[in-house]
C-alpha positions as CSV (number, residue, x, y, z in Angstrom):
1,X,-10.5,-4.1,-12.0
2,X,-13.2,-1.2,-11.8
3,X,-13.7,-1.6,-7.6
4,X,-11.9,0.8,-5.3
5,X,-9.7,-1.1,-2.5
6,X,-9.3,-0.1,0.6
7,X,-6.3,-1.6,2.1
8,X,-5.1,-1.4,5.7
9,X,-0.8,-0.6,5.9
10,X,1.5,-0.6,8.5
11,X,4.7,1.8,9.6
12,X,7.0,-0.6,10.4
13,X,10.1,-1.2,7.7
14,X,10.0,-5.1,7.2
15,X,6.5,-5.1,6.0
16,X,7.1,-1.9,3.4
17,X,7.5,-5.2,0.4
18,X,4.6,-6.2,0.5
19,X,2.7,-2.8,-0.5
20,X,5.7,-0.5,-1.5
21,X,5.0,-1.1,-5.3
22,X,0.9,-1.4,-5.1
23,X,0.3,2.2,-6.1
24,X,2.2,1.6,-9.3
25,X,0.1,-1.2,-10.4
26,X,-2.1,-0.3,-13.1
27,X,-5.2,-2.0,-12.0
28,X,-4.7,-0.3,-8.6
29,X,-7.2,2.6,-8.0
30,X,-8.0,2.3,-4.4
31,X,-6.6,3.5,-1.6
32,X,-3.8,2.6,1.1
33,X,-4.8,3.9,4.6
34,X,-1.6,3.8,7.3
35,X,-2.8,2.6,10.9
36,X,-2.3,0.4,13.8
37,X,-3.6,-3.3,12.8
38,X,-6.5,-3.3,15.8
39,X,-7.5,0.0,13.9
40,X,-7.5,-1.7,10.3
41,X,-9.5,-4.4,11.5
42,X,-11.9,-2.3,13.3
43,X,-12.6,-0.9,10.4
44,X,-13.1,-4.1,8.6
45,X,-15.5,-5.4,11.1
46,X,-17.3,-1.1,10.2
47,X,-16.7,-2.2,6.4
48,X,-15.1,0.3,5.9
49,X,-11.7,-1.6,5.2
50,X,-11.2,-4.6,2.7
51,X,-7.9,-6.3,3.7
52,X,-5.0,-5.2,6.5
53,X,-1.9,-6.3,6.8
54,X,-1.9,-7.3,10.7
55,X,0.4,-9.1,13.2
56,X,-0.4,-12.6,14.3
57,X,-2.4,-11.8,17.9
58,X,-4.8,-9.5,15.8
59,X,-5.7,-12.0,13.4
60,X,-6.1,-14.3,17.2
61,X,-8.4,-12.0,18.3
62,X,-10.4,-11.8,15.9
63,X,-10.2,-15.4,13.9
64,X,-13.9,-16.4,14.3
65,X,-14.5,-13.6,11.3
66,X,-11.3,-13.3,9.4
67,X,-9.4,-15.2,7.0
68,X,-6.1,-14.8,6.0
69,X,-4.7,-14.4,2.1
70,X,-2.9,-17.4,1.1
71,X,0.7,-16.9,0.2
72,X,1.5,-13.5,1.8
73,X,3.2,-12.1,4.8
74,X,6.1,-11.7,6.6
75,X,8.7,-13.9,8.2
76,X,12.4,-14.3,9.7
77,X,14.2,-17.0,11.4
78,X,17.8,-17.1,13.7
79,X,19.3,-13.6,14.6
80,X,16.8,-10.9,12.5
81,X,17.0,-7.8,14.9
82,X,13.6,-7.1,15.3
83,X,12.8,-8.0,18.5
84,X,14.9,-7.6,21.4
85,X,14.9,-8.4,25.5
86,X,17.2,-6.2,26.8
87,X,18.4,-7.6,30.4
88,X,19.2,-5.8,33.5
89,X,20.5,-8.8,35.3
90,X,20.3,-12.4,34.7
91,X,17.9,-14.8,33.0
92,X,17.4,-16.1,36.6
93,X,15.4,-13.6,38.1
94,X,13.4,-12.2,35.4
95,X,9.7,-11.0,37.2
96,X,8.6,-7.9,35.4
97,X,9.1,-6.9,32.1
98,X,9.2,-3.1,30.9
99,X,7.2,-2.3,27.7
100,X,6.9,0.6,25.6
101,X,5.0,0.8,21.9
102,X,4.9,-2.4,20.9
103,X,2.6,-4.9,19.4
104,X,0.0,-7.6,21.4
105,X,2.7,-10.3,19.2
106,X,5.7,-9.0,20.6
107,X,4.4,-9.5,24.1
108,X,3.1,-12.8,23.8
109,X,6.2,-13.7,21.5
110,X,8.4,-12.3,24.7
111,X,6.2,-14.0,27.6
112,X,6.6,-17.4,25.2
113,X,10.5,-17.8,25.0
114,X,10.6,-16.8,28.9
115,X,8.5,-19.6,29.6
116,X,9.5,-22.2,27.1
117,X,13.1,-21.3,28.0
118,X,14.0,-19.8,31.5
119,X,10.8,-20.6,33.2
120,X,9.6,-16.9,34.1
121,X,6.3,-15.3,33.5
122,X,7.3,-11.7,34.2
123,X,4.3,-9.2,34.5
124,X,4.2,-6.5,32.2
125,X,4.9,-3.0,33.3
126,X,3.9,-0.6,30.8
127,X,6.5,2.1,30.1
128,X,8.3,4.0,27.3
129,X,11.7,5.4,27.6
130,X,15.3,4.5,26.8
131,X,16.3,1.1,27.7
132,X,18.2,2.3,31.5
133,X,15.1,4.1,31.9
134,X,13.0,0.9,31.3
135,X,15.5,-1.3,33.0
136,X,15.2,1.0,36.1
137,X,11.4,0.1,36.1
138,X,11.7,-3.4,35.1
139,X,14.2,-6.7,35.3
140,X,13.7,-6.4,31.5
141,X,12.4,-4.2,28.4
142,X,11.3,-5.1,25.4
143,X,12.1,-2.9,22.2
144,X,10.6,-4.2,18.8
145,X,10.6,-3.1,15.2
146,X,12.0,0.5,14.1
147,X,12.9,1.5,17.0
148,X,15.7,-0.5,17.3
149,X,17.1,0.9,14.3
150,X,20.6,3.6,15.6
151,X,19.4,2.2,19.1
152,X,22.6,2.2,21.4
153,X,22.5,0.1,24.5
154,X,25.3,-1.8,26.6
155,X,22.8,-3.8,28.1
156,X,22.5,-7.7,27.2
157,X,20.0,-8.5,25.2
158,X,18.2,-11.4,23.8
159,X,17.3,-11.8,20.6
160,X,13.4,-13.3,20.7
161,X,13.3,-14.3,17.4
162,X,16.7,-16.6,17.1
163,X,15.3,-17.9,21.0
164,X,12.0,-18.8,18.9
165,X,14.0,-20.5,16.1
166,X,15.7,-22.4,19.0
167,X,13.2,-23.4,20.1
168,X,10.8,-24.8,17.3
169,X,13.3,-24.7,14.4
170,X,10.6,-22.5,12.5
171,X,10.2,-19.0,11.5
172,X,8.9,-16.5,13.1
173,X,5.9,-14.9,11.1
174,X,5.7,-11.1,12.0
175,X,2.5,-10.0,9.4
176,X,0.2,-11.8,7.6
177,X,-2.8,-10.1,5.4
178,X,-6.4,-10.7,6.2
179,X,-9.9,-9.7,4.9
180,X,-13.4,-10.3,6.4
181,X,-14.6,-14.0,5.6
182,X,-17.6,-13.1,4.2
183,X,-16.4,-10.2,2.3
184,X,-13.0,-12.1,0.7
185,X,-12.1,-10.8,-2.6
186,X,-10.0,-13.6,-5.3
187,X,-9.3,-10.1,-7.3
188,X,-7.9,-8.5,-4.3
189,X,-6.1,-11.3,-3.4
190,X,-4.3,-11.4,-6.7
191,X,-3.0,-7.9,-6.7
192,X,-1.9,-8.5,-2.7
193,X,0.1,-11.6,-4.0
194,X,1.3,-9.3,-7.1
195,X,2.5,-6.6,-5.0
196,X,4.6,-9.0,-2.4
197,X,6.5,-10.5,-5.7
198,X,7.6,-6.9,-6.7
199,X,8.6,-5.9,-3.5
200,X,11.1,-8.9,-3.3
201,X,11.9,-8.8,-6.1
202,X,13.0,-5.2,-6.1
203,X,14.4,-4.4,-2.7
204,X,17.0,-2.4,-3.5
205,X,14.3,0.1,-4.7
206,X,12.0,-0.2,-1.6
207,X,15.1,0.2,0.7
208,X,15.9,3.1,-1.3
209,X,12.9,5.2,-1.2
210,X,12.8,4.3,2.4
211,X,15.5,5.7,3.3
212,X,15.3,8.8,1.9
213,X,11.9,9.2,3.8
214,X,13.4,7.9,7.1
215,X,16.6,9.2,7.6
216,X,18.8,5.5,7.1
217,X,21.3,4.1,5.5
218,X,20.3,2.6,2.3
219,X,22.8,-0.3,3.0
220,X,21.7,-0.5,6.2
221,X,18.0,-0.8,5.4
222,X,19.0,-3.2,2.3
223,X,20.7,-5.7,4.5
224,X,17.7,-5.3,7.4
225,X,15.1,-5.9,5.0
226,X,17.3,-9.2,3.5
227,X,16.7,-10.8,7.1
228,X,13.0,-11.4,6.2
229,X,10.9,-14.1,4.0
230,X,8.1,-12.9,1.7
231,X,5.8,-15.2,1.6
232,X,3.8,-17.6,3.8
233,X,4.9,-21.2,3.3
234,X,3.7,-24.3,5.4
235,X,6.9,-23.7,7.4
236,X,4.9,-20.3,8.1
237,X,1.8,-22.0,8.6
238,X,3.2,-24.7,11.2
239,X,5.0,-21.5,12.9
240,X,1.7,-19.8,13.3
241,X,0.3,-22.7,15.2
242,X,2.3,-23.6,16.9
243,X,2.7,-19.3,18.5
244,X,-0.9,-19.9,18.7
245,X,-0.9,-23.2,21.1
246,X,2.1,-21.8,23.0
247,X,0.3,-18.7,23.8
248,X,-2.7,-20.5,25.0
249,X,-0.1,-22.8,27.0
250,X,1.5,-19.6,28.3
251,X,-2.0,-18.1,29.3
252,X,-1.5,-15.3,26.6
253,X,-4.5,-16.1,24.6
254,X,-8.4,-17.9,25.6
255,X,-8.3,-20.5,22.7
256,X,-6.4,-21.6,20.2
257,X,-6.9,-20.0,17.0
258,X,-7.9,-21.5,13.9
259,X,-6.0,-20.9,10.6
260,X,-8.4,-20.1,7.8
261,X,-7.2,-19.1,4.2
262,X,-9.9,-16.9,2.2
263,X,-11.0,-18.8,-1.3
């Protein structure tokens, strides 16, 4: 494999998997660049990118010219951690909702269990801060990803994926890999798919070399990074569209986006 790959990664820990090991690979000779997934696919769309790792709404946005790799991302079901609604009162008055640095997903993923299950469409009040400070602003905040991780908080919470497993007895699918249709590379793909399998396979390693670079636990990041599915299955795929016709339902999205694998 004599081309140089440019591939669009992420910071957050439960996609680390699926490109820990690429580097090592010895037909790898490109180049992993560490962004925001609107940024990756802006530079896709500038060619200067050839496949990201993205969340679910970026992918939405932008479905008319992408395609997603078949068998890779990321996905958890019941009580994973990774998404929380912290509560300052109860479920029954629920009009704003407090949110710091997260993704366009975790909104819509949010604004989609309040409606499908407590009937509330909260508006969003953008603000970053601890969860009181946030709760102060807000009848609830929403904290994703890392920086749950050592977050301590009396405040009831929900968890937003187990409410989305309740809901549609699916997965929740938190990153999927894309390229530009008209640019999708089978070699690419392959090493994509090949990097994946040696990240699940070896996650005692990944969480290992994660936490000495982040400060945690090994055991603790061993037993996060167990919560999540490798792989995108048809019980990914129905999970997908069906996030995609609730947030059109919800008003969180203009259309319905199609699903398209690259080939």
């Amino acid at each position: 494999m004599s081309e140089r790959f440019r591939i669009g990664t992420l910071r957050d820990l439960h996609t680390q998997p699926l490109y820990r090991t690429i580097t090592s690979s010895p037909v790898f000779t490109g180049e992993l660049v560490l962004d925001t997934p609107a940024a990756h696919i802006d530079r896709m769309m500038a060619k200067e990118c050839d496949a990201a790792f993205a969340a679910p709404m970026d992918y939405a946005l932008n479905s008319s010219d992408l395609v997603i790799v078949p068998g890779i991302g990321v996905s958890s079901a019941g009580f994973s951690g990774v998404a929380r609604l912290y509560l300052r009162g109860t479920l029954d008055v629920i009009r704003t909702m407090a949110v710091g640095t997260v993704s366009a997903t975790d909104v819509v993923l949010a604004r989609v269990v309040l409606g499908e299950k407590y009937d509330s469409a909260p508006a969003v009040v953008p603000f970053s801060g601890t969860v009181e400070a946030m709760l102060d602003k807000a009848d609830c905040a929403l904290v994703t990803g890392d920086a749950l991780f050592g977050l301590t908080s009396r405040q009831p919470f929900l968890d937003l994926v187990d409410e989305w497993s309740d809901i549609t007895e699916l997965p929740f699918v938190h990153t999927i890999a894309v390229m530009r249709d008209e640019a999708y590379s089978a070699p690419l793909a392959e090493l994509l798919s090949a990097s994946q399998q040696a990240g699940r396979l070896e996650l005692d390693a990944v969480a290992e070399s994660l936490a000495a670079e982040r400060s945690i636990p090994r055991s603790d990041l061993r037993e996060f990074l167990s919560r999540f599915s490798y792989t995108f299955d048809d019980a990914s795929r129905e999970s997908l569209e069906t996030f995609f016709q609730m947030a059109f339902f919800h008003g969180m999205a203009g259309d319905v986006a199609d699903i398209r694998f690259g080939s």
